[in-house]
C-alpha positions as CSV (number, residue, x, y, z in Angstrom):
1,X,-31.4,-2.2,-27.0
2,X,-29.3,0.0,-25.0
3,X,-26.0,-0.2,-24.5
4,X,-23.4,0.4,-21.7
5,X,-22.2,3.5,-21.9
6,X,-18.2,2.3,-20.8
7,X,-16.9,5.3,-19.6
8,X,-19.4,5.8,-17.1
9,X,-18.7,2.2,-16.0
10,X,-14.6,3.7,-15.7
11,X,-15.5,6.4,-13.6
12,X,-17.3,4.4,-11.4
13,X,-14.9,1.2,-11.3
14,X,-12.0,4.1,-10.6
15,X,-13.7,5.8,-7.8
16,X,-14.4,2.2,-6.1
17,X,-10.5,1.3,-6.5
18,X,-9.6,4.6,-5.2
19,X,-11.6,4.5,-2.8
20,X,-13.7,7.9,-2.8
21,X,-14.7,10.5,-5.2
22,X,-11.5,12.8,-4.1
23,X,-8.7,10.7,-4.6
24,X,-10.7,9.8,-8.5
25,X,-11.3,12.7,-9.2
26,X,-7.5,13.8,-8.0
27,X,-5.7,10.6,-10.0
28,X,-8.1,11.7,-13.3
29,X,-7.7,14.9,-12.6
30,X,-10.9,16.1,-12.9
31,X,-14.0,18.1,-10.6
32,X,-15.2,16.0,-7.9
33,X,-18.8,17.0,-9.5
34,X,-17.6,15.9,-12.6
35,X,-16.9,12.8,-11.7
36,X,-20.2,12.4,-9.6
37,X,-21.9,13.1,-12.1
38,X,-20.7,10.4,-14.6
39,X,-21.6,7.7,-11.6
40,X,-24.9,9.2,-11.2
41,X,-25.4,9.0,-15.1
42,X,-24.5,5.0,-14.8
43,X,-26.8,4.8,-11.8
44,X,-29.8,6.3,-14.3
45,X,-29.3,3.6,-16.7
46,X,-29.1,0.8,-14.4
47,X,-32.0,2.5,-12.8
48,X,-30.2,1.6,-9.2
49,X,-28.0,3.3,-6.7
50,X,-24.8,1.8,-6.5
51,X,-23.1,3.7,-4.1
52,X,-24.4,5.1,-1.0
53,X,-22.8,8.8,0.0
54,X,-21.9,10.2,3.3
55,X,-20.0,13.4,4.0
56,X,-16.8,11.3,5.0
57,X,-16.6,8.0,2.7
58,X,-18.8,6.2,0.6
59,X,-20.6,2.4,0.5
60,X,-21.3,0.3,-2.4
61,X,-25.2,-1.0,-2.5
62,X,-25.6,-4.5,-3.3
63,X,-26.1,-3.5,-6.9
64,X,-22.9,-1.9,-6.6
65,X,-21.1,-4.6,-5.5
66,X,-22.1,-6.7,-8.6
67,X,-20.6,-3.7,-10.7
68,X,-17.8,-3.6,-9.6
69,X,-17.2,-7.4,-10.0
70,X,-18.0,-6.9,-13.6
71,X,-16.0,-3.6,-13.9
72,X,-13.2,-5.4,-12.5
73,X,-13.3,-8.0,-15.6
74,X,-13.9,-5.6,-17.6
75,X,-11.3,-2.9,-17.4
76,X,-9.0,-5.9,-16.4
77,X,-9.2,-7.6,-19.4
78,X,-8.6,-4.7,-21.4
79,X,-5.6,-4.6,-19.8
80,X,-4.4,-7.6,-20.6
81,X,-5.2,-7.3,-24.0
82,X,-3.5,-4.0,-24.5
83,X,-0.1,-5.8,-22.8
84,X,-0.6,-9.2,-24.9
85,X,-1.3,-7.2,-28.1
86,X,1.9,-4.8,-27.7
87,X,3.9,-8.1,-26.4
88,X,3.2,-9.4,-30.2
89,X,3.4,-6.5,-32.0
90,X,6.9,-5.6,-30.7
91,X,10.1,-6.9,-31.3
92,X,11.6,-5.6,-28.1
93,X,12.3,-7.9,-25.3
94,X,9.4,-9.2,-22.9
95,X,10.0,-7.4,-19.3
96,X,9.2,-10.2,-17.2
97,X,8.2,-8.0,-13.4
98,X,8.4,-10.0,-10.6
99,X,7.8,-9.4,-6.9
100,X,9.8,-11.4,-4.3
101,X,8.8,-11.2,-0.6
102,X,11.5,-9.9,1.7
103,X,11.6,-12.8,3.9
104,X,12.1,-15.1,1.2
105,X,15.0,-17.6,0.5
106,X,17.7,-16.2,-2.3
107,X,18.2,-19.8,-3.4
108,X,14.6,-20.2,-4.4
109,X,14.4,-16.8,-6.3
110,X,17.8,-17.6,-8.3
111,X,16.5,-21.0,-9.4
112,X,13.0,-19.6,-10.1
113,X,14.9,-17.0,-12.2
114,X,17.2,-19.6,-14.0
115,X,15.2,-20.6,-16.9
116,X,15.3,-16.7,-18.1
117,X,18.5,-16.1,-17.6
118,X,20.4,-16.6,-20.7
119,X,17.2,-15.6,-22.6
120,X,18.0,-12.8,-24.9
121,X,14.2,-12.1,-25.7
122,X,13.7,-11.4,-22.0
123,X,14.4,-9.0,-19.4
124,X,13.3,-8.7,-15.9
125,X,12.9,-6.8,-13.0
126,X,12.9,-7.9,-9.1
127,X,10.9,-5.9,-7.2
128,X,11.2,-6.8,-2.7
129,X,8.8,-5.9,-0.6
130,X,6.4,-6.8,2.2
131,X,3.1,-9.1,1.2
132,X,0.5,-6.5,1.4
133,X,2.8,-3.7,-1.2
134,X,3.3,-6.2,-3.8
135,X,-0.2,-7.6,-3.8
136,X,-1.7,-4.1,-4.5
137,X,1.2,-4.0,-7.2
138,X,0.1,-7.0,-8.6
139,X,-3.2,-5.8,-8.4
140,X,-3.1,-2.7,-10.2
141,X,-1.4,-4.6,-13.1
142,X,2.6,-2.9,-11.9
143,X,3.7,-6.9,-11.5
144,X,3.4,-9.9,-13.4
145,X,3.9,-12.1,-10.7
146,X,4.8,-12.5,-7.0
147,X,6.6,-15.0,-5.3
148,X,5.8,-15.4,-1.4
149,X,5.8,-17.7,1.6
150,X,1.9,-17.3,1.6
151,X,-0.7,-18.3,-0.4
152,X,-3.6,-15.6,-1.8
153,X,-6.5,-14.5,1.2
154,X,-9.6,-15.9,0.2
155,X,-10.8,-12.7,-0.4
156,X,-8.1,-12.0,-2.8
157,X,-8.6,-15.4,-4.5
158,X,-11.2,-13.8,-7.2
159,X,-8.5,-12.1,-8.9
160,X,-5.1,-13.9,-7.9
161,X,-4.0,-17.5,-8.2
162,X,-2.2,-18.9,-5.8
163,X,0.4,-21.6,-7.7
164,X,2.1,-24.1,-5.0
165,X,5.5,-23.5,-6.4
166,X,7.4,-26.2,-3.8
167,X,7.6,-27.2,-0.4
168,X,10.6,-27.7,2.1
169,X,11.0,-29.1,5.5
170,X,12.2,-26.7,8.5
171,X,15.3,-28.3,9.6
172,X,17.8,-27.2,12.7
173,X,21.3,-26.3,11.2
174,X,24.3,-25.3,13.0
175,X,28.0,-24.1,11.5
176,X,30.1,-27.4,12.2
177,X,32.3,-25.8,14.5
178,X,29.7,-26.1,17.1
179,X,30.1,-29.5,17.3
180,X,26.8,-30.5,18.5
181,X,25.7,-33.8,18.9
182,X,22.8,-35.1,16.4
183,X,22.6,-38.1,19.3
184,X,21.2,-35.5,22.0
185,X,17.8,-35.4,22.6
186,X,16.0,-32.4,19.9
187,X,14.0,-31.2,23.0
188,X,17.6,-30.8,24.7
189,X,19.1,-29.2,22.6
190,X,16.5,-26.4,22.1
191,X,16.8,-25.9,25.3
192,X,21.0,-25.6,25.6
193,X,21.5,-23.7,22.9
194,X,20.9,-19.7,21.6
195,X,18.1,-20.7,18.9
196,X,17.3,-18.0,16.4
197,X,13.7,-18.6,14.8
198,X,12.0,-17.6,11.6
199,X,8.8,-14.7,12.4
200,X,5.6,-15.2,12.0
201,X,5.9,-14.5,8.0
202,X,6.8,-17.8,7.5
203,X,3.7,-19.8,7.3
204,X,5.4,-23.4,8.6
205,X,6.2,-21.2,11.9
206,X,3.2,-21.8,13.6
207,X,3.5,-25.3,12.9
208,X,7.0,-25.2,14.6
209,X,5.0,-23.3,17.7
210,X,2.7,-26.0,17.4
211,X,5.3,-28.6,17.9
212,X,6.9,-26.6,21.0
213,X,4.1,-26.4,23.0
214,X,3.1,-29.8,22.4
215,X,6.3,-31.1,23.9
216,X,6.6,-28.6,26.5
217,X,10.0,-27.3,25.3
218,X,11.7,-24.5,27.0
219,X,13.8,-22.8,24.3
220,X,16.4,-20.7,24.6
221,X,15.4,-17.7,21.9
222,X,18.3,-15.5,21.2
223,X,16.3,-13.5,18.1
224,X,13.2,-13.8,15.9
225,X,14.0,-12.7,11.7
226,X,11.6,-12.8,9.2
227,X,14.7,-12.8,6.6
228,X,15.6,-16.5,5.4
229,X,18.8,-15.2,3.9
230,X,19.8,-13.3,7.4
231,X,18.8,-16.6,9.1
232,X,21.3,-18.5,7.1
233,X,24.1,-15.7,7.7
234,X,23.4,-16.0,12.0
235,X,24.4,-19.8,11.4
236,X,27.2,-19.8,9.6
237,X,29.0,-17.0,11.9
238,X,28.2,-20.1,14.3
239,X,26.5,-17.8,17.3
240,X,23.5,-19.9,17.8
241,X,21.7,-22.8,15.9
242,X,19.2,-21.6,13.4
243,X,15.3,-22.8,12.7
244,X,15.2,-22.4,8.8
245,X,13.6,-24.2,5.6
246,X,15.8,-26.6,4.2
247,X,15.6,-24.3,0.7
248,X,17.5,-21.4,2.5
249,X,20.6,-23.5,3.3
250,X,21.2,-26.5,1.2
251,X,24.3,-25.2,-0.5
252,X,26.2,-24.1,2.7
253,X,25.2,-28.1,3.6
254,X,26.1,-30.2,0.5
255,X,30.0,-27.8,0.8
256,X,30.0,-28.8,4.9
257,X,29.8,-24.9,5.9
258,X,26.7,-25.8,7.8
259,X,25.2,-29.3,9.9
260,X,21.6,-30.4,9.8
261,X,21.7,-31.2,13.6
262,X,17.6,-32.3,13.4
263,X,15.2,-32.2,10.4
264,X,11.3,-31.7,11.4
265,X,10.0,-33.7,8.6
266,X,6.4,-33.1,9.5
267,X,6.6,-29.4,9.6
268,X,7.0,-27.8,5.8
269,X,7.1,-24.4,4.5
270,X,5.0,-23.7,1.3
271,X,6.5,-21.4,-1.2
272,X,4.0,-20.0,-3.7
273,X,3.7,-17.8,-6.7
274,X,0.8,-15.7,-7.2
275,X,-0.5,-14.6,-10.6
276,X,-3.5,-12.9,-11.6
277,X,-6.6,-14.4,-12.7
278,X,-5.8,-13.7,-16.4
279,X,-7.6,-13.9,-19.6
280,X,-4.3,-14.2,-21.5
281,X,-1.7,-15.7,-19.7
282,X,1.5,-14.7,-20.6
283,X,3.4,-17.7,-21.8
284,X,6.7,-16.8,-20.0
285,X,5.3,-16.6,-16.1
286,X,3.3,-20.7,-17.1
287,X,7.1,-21.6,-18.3
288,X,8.5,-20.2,-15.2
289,X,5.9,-21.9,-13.1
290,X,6.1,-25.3,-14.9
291,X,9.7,-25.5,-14.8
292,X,10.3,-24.8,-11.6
293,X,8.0,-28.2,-10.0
């Protein structure tokens, strides 16, 4: 029977996530012939094309598609092991990476964070960024874990799962030295009052933008952030009332710094953690999962 010859599969499964035969043969620092000719030599024993060359970029055949699908197992899984087997093997401490989206609240990253803390078999490392940055990360195996406002793309859903982590209602806070009146009208007081909103990379946002236009409110918008932890500083300087997630500002209300002047109880904002799709979990990112629900 014959057998897969692996390091023509590598080759291949490189050149796909690089996305051509230059930037392979660049990163593996080889001749761009050279590394053509280990894809052609897996094309000979699959006896199909897998890719389809042009002078200025390259297309997988349907044949090629499935490869790289199994590659992706594969060379992921290897991976894994190599990371779970050194994890065992060592008596260092476990670096725990974790990605945390820009936007996202600082009280739900410290609490997420809590049950590692005192841990002296762990360490860990907080990586911020924008979605797209830390999902490639997390991708190419340089995070364990991110945690995001979003869930996974469908399209990303083969490799990455999305764990619901918690949800929280958008509320309306202001710094009690406003003094507005919770007995107003909502609608009112969106419309009398500097109102800074979350950006479109909070998913609950066009739920809130749903809500406006259903109840034809004019609202005065003094500035749009897509930084919960900014969002909770404009409010407590008191220059405007503040659209945020509950989450961001619960300690500034349980010490009185800040009011909930409304609570939208029907809008919510998801917050997620996204892992990949692994063959060995690593025991430490399922303990942090569990204990945070």
């Amino acid at each position: 029977m014959e057998t897969l010859n692996y390091h023509h599969l590598y080759y291949f499964w490189t050149v796909c996530k690089e996305g051509g035969f230059t930037k392979a043969s660049q990163k593996m620092r080889l001749s761009q012939s050279a590394v053509s000719e280990q894809v052609s030599k897996l094309e000979a024993t699959f006896g199909q094309k897998l890719i389809t060359r042009t002078t200025r970029s390259f297309e997988l055949t349907e044949a090629g598609g499935t490869a790289l699908k199994f590659a992706e197992t594969i060379f992921s899984a290897g991976t894994e092991l190599m990371d779970f087997m050194k994890h065992r093997q060592s008596f260092k401490k476990q670096n725990i990476r974790i990605g945390a989206l820009g936007s996202l609240s600082r009280n739900l990253q410290a609490k997420f964070l809590a049950p590692i803390l005192d841990r002296e078999d762990v360490q860990f490392s907080v990586t911020v960024g924008d979605s797209k940055r830390l999902i490639k990360l997390l991708r190419d195996h340089a995070l364990d874990i991110v945690l995001s406002t979003f869930s996974a793309t469908e399209e990303e859903s083969s490799e990455l799962y999305t764990h619901l982590l918690t949800h929280s209602p958008l509320c309306l806070v202001s710094s009690k030295s406003l003094k507005i009146k919770k007995t107003d009208k909502v609608e009112d007081i969106l419309s009398h009052n500097r109102i800074f909103l979350p950006s479109s990379s909070l998913e609950s946002r066009s739920d809130f933008d749903h809500y406006i236009e259903s109840n034809d409110i004019q609202m005065n918008i003094a500035g749009e952030l897509d930084d919960i932890a900014l969002l909770r500083i404009l409010a407590l300087t008191g220059k405007g009332l503040v659209v945020i997630p509950l989450l961001g500002v619960v300690n500034d209300i349980a010490t009185g710094s800040l009011v909930v002047v409304h609570e939208f109880k029907s809008i919510k904002q998801r917050f997620y953690a996204i892992t990949r799709q692994k063959k060995f979990p690593n025991p430490i990112i399922n303990d942090l999962v569990r204990s945070f629900r």
